[in-house]
PAVEX-274223 format. One record per residue: residue in one letter; x, y, z of N, C-alpha, C in turn. Coordinates in steps of 0.1 Angstrom, whole numbers. Layout:
% residues N
{type: A | nc1: X | nc2: Y | nc3: Z | cac1: X | cac2: Y | cac3: Z | cc1: X | cc2: Y | cc3: Z}
...
% end
This chain:
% residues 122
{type: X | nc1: 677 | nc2: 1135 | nc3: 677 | cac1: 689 | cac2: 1143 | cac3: 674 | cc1: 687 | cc2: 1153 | cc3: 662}
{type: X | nc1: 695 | nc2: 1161 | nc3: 661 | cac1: 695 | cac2: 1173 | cac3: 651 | cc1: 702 | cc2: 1163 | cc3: 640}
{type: X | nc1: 697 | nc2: 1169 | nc3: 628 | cac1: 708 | cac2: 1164 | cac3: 615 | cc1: 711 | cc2: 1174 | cc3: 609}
{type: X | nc1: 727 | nc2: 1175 | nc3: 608 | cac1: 732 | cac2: 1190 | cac3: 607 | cc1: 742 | cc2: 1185 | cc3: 590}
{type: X | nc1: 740 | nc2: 1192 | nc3: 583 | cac1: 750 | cac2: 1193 | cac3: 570 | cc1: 760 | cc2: 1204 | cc3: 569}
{type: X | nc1: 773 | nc2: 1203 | nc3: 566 | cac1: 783 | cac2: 1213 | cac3: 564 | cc1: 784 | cc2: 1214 | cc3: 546}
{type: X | nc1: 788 | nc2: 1225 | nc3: 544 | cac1: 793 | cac2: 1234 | cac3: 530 | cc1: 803 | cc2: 1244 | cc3: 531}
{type: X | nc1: 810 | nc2: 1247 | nc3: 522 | cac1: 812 | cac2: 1257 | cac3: 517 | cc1: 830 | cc2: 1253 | cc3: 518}
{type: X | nc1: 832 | nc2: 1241 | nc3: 517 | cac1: 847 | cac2: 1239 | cac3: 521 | cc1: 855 | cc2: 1235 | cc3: 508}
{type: X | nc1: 869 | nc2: 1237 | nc3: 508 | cac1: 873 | cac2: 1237 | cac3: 493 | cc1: 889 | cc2: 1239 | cc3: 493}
{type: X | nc1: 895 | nc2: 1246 | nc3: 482 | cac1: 909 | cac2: 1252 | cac3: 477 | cc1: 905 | cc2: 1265 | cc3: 485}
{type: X | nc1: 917 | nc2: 1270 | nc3: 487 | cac1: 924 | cac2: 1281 | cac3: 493 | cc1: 934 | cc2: 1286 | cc3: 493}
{type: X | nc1: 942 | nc2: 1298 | nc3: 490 | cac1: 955 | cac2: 1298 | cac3: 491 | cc1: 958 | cc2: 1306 | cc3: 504}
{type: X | nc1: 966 | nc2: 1304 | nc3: 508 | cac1: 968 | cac2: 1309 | cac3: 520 | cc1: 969 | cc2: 1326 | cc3: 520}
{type: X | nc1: 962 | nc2: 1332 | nc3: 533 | cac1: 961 | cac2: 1349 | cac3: 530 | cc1: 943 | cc2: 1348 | cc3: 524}
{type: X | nc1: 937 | nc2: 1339 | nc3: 521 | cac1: 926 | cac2: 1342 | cac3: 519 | cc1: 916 | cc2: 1339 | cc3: 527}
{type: X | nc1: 907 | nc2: 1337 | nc3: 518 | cac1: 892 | cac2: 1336 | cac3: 529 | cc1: 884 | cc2: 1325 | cc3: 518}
{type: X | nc1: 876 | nc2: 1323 | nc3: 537 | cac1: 868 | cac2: 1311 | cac3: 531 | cc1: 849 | cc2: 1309 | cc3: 541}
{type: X | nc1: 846 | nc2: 1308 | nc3: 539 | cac1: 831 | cac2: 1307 | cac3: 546 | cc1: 825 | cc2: 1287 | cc3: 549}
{type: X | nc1: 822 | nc2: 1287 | nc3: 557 | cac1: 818 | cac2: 1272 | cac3: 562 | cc1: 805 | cc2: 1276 | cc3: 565}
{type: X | nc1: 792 | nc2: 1269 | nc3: 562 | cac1: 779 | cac2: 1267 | cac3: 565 | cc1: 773 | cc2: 1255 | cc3: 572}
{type: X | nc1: 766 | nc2: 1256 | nc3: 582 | cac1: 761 | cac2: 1245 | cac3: 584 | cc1: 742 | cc2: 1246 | cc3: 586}
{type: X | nc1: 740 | nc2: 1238 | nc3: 579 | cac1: 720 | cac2: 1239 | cac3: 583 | cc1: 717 | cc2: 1228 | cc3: 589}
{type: X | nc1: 708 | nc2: 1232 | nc3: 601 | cac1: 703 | cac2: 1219 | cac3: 610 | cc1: 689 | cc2: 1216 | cc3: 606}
{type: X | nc1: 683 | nc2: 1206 | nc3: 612 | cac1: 670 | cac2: 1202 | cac3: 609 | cc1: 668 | cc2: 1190 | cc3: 617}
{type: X | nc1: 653 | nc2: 1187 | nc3: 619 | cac1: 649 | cac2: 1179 | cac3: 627 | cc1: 641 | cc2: 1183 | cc3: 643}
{type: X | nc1: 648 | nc2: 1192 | nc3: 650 | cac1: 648 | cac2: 1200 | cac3: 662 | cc1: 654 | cc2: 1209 | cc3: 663}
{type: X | nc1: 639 | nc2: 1222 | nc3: 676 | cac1: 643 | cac2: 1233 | cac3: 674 | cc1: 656 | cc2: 1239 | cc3: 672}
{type: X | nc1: 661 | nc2: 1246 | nc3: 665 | cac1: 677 | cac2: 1247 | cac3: 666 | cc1: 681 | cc2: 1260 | cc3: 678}
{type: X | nc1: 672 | nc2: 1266 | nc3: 678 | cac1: 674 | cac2: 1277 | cac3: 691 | cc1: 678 | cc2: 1267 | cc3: 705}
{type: X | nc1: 674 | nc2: 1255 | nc3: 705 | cac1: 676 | cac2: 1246 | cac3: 717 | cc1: 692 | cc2: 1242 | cc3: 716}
{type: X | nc1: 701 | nc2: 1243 | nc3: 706 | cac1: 714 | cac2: 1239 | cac3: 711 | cc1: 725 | cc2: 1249 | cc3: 706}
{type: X | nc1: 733 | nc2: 1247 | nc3: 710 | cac1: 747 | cac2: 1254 | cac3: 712 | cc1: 752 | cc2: 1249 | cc3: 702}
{type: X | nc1: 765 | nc2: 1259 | nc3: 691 | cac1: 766 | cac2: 1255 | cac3: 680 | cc1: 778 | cc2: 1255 | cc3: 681}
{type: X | nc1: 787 | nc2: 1248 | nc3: 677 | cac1: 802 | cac2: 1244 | cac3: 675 | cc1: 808 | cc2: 1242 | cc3: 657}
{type: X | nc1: 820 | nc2: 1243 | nc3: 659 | cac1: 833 | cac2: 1239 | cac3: 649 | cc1: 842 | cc2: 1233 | cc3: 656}
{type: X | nc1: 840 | nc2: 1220 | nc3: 648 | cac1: 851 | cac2: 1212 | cac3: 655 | cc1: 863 | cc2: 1210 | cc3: 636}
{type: X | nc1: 876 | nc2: 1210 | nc3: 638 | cac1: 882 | cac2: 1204 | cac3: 629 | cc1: 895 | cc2: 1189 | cc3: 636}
{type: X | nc1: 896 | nc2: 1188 | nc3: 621 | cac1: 904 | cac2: 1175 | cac3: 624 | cc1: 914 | cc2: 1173 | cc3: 614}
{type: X | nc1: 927 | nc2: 1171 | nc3: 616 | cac1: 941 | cac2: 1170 | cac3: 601 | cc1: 941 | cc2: 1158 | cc3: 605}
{type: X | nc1: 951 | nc2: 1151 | nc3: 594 | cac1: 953 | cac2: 1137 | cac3: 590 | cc1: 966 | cc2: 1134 | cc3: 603}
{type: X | nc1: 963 | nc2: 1126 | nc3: 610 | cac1: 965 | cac2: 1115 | cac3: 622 | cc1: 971 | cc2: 1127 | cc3: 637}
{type: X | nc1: 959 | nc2: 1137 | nc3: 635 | cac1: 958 | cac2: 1143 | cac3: 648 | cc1: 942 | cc2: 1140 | cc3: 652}
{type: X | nc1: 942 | nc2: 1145 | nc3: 664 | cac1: 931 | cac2: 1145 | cac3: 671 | cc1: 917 | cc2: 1157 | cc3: 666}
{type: X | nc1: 909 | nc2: 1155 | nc3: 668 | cac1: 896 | cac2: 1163 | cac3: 663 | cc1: 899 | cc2: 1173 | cc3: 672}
{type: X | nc1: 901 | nc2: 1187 | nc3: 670 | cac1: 904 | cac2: 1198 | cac3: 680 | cc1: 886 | cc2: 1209 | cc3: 681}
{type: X | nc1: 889 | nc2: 1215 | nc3: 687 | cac1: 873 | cac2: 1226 | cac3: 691 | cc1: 883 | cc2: 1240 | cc3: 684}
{type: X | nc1: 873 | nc2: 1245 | nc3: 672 | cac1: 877 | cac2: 1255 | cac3: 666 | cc1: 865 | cc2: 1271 | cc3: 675}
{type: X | nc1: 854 | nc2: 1271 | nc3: 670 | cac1: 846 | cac2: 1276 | cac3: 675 | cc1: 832 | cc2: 1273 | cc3: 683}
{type: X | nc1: 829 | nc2: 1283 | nc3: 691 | cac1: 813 | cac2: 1277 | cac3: 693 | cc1: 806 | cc2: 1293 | cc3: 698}
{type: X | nc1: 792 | nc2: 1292 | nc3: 696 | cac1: 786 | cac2: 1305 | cac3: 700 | cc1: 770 | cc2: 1300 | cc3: 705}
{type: X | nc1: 766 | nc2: 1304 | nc3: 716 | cac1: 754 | cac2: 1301 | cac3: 726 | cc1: 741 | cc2: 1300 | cc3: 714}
{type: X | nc1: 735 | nc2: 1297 | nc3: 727 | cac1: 724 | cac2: 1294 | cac3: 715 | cc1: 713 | cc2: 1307 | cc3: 713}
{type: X | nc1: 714 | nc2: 1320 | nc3: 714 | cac1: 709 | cac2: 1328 | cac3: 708 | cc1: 719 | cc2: 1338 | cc3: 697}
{type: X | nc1: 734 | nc2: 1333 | nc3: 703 | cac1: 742 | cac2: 1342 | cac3: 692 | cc1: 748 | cc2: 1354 | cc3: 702}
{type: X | nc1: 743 | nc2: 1352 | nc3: 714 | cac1: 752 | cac2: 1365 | cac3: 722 | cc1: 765 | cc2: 1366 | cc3: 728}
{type: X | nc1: 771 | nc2: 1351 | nc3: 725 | cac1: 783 | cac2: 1344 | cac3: 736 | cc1: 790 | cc2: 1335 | cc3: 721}
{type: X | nc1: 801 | nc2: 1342 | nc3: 722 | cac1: 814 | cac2: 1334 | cac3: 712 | cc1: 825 | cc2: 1327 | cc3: 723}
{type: X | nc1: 833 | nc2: 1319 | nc3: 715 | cac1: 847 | cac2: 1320 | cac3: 722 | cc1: 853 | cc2: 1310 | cc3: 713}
{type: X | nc1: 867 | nc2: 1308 | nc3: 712 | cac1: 877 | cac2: 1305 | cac3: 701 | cc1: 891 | cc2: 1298 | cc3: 709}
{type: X | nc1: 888 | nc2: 1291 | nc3: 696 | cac1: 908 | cac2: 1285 | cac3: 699 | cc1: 921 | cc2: 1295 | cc3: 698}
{type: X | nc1: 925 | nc2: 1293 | nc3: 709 | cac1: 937 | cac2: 1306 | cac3: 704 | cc1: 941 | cc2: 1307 | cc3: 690}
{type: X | nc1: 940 | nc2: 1295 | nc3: 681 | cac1: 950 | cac2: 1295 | cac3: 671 | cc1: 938 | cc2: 1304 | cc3: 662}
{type: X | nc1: 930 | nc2: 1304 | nc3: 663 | cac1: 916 | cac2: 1310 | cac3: 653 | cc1: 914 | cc2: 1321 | cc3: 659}
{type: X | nc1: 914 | nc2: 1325 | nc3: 673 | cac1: 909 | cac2: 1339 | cac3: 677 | cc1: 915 | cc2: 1348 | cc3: 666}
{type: X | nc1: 903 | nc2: 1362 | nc3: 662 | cac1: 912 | cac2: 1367 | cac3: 658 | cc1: 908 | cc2: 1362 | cc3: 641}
{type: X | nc1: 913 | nc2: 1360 | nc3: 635 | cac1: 908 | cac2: 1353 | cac3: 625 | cc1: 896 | cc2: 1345 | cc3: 620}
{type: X | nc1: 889 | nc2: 1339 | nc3: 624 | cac1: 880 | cac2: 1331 | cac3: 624 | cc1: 869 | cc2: 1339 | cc3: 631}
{type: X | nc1: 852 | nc2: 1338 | nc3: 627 | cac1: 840 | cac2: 1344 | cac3: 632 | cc1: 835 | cc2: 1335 | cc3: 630}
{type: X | nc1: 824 | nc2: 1331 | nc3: 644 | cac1: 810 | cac2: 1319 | cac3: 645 | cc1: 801 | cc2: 1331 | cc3: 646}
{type: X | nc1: 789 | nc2: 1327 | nc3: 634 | cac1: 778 | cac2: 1333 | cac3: 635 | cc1: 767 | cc2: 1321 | cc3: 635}
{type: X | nc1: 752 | nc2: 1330 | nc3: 639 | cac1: 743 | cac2: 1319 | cac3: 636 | cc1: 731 | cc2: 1327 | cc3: 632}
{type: X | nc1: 721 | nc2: 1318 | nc3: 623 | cac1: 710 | cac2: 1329 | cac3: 621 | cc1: 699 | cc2: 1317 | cc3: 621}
{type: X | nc1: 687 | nc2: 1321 | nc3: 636 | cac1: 684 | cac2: 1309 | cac3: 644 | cc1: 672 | cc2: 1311 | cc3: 631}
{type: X | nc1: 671 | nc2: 1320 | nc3: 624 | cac1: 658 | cac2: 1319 | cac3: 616 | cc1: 660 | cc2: 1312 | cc3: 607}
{type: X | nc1: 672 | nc2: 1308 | nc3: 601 | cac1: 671 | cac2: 1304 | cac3: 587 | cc1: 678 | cc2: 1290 | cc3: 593}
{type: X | nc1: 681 | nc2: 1283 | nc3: 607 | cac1: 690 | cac2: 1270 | cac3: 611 | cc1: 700 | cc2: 1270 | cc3: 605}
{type: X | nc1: 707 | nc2: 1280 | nc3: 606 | cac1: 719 | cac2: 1277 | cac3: 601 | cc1: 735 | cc2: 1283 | cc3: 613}
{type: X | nc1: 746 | nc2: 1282 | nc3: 611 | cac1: 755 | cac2: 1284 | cac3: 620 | cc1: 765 | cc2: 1287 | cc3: 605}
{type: X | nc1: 776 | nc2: 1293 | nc3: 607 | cac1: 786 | cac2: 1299 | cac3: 599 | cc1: 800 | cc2: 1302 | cc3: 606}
{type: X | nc1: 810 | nc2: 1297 | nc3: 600 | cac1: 823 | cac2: 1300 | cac3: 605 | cc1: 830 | cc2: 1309 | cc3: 588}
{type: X | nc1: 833 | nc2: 1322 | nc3: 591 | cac1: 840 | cac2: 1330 | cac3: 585 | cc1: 851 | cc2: 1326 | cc3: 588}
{type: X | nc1: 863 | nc2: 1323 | nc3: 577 | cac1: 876 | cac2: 1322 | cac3: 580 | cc1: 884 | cc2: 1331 | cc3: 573}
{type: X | nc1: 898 | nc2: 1337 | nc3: 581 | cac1: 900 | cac2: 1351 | cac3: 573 | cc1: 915 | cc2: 1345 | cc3: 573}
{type: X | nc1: 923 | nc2: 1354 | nc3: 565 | cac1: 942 | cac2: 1349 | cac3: 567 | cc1: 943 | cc2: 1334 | cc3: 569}
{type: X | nc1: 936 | nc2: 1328 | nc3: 558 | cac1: 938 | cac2: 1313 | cac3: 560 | cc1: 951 | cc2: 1310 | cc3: 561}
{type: X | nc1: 956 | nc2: 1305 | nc3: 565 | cac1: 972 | cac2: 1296 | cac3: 571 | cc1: 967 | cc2: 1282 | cc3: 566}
{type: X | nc1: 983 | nc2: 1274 | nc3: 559 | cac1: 982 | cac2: 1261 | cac3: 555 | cc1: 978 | cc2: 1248 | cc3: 569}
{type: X | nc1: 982 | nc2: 1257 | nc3: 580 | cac1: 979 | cac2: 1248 | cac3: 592 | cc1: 963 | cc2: 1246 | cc3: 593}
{type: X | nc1: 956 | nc2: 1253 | nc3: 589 | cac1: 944 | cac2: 1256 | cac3: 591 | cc1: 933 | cc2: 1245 | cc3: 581}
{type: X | nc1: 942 | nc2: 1236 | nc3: 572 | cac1: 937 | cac2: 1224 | cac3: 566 | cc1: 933 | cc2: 1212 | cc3: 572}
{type: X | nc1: 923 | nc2: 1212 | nc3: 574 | cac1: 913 | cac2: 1197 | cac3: 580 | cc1: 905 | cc2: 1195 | cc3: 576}
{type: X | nc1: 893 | nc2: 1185 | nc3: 580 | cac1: 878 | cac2: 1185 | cac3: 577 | cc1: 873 | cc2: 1198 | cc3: 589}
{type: X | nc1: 865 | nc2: 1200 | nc3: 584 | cac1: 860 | cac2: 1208 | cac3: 598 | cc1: 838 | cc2: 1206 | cc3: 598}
{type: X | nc1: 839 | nc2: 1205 | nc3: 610 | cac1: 831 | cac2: 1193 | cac3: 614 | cc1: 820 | cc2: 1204 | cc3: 625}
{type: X | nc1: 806 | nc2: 1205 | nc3: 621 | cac1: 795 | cac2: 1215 | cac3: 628 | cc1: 791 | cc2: 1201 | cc3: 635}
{type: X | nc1: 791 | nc2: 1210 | nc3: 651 | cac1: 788 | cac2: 1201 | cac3: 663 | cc1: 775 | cc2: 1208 | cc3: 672}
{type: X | nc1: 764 | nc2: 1204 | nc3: 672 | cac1: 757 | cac2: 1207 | cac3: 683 | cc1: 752 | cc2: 1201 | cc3: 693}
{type: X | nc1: 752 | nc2: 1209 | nc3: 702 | cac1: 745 | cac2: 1200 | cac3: 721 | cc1: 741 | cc2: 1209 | cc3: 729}
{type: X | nc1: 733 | nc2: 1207 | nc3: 733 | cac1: 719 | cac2: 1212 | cac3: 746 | cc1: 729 | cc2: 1223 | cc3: 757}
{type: X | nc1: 744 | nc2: 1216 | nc3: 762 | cac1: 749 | cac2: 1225 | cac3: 768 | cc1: 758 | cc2: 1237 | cc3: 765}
{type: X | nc1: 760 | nc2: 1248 | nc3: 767 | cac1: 767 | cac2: 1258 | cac3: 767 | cc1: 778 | cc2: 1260 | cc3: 775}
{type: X | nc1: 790 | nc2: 1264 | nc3: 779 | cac1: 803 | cac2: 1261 | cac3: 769 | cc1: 803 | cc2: 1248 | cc3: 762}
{type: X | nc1: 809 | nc2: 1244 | nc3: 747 | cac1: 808 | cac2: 1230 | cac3: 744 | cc1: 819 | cc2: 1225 | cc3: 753}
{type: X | nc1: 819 | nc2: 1209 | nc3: 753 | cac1: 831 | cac2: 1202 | cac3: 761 | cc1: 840 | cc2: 1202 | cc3: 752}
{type: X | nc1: 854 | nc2: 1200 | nc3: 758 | cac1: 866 | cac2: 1196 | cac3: 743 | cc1: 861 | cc2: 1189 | cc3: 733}
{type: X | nc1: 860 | nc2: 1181 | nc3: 729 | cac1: 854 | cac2: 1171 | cac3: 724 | cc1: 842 | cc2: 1173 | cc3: 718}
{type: X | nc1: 836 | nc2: 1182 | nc3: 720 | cac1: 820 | cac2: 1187 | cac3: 717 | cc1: 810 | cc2: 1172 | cc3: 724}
{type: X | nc1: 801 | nc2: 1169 | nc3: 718 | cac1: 790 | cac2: 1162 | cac3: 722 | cc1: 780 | cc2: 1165 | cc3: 707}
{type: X | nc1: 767 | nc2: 1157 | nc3: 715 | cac1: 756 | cac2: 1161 | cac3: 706 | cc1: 754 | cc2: 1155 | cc3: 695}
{type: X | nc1: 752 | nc2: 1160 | nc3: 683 | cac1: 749 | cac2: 1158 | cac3: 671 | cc1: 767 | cc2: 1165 | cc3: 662}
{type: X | nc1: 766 | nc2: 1157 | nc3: 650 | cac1: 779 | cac2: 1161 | cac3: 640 | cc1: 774 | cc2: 1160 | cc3: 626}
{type: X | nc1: 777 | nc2: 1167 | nc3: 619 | cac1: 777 | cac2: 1161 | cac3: 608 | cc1: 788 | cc2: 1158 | cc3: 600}
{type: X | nc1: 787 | nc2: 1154 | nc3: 587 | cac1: 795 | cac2: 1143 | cac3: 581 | cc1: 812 | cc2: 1152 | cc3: 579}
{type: X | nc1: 810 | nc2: 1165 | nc3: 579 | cac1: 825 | cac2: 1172 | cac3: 575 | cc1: 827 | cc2: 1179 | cc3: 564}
{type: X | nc1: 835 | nc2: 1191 | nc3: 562 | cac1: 839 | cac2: 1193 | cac3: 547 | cc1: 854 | cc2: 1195 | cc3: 546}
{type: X | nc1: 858 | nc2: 1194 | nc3: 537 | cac1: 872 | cac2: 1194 | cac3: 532 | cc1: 882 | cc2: 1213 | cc3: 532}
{type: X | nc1: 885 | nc2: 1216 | nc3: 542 | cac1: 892 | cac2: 1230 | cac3: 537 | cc1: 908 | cc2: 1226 | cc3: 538}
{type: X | nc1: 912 | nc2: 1232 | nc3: 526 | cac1: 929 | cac2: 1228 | cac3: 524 | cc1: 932 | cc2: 1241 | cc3: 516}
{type: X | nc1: 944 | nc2: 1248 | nc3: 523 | cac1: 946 | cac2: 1259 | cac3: 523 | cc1: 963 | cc2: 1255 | cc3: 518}
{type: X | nc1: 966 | nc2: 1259 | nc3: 509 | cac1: 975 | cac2: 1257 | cac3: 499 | cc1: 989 | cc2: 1271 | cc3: 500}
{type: X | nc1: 1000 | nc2: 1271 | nc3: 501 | cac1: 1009 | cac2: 1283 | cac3: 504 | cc1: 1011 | cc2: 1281 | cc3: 487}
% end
């Protein structure tokens, strides 16, 4: 399996912006499909973003379209979620998911890593 680390998660006030990173390692990363999954306190883990595995094919949660960008830069193993007009709704861990297939499933699959903290404050 891939071992994937997230960054860049934190304070926010709402109307801002915020950047999530994730680097993979272990296996080629051009070989999987890269996901955002988040999760709030006693909801379900929802699918925020994902984009194919060369970076040509996006698609989004309604609630993120529009706000939110998945990028990936297969040279350096890494995947990125830009978040723009942060909203207090938009507070969870948020969780880099990769797997072999393209669309991800609800749920994602694959490899996860451990999460980071974004809390977006009104």
């Amino acid at each position: 399996q891939v071992q994937l680390i997230e960054s860049g998660g934190g304070l926010v006030q709402a109307g801002g912006s915020m950047r999530l990173s994730c680097v993979a390692s272990g296996r080629p990363f051009v070989n999987y499909a890269m996901g955002w999954f988040r999760q709030s306190p006693g909801k379900e883990r929802e699918f925020v973003a994902a984009v194919s595995w060369t970076g040509g094919s996006t698609y989004y949660a309604d609630s993120v379209r529009g706000r939110f960008t998945i990028s990936r830069d297969n040279a350096k193993n890494m995947v990125f979620l830009q978040m723009n007009s942060l909203k207090p709704e938009d507070t969870a861990v948020y969780y880099c998911n990769a797997d072999s297939d393209y669309p991800l499933g609800p749920t994602g699959g694959g490899s996860w890593g451990q999460g980071t903290q974004v809390t977006v404050y009104s």
